[in-house]
N, C-alpha and C positions, 0 to 999 in steps of 0.2 A: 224909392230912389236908391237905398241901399243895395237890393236887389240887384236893379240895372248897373249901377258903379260897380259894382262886384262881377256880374257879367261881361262889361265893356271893358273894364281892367283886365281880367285875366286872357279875353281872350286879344286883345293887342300885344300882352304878354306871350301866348301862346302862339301865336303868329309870327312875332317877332323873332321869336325863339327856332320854330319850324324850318323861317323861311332863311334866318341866319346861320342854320345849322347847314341847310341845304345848299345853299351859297357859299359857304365856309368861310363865314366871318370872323369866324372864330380862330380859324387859321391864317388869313388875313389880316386879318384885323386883332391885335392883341388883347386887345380895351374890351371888344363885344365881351366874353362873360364876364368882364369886370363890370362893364356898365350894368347890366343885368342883373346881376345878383344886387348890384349897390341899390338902385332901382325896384328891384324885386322886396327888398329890405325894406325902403321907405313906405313904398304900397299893401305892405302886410302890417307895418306899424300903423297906417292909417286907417286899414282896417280894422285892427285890432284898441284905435281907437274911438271906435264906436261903442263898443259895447264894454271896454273898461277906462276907466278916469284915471287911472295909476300906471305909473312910468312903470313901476317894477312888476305889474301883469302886463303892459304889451311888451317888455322884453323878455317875459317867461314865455308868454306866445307866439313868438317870435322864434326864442330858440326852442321850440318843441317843432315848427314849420321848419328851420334850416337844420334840425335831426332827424327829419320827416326825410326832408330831400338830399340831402348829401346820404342818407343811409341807402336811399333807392338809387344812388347813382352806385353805389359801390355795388349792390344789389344784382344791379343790372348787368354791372361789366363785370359779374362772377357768374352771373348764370349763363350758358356757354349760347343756349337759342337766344336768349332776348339779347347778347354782345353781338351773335351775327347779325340778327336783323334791325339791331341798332346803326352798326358799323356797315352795313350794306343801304340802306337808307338814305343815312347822311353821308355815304359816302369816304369811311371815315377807316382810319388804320388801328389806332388803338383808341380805346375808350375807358382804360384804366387812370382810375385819380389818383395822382401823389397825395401827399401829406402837404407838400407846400401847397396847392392848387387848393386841399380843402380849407387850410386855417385860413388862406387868403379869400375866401368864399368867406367863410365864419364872420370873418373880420368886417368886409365890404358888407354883409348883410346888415350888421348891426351899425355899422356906420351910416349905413340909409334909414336905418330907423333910429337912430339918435339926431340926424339931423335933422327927421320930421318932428321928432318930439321937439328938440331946438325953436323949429319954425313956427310951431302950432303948441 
């Protein structure tokens, strides 16, 4: 059952994400990476509550996942082929992250997964 929730999760995630980028929801729509990262947050803390009992290991799992992915974003829109065929893709003009963009990601992530701890 883990398996599958793991599987169905991410890739609605990933869908979500593809088909938002591609539509430009993001540009549209202000909220889309906000909802997403908050979202993205909660679903990695519920994951991360499987296999640990303790607040303070799924918030360490947590932030080692949102320094996973915020490092690969910066990553990406420094290496010169994966920005264009990033930005060619979705369509997009730049794909460099501020600083505010990131600690608000930071933020929103852990606030979806303090909320699931909250719930659960």
């Amino acid at each position: 059952m883990l398996v599958a929730s793991v599987i169905i999760l991410s890739s609605i995630f990933v869908l979500n994400l593809v088909v938002g980028m591609y539509y430009k929801f993001g540009v549209r729509h202000y909220w889309f990476f906000e909802a997403l990262h908050f979202l993205g947050g909660f679903f990695t803390a519920m994951f991360f509550s499987n296999f640990f009992h303790s607040t303070t290991l799924i918030l360490m799992g947590l932030g080692i996942v949102v320094f996973l992915w915020e490092s690969s974003e910066i990553f990406i829109s420094k290496i010169p082929l994966s920005a264009k065929y990033v930005k060619k893709t979705f369509k997009l003009r730049d794909i460099t992250p501020g600083w505010r963009d990131t600690i608000l990601d930071i933020v929103l992530d852990f606030a979806g997964a303090l909320v699931f701890i909250y719930l659960f």
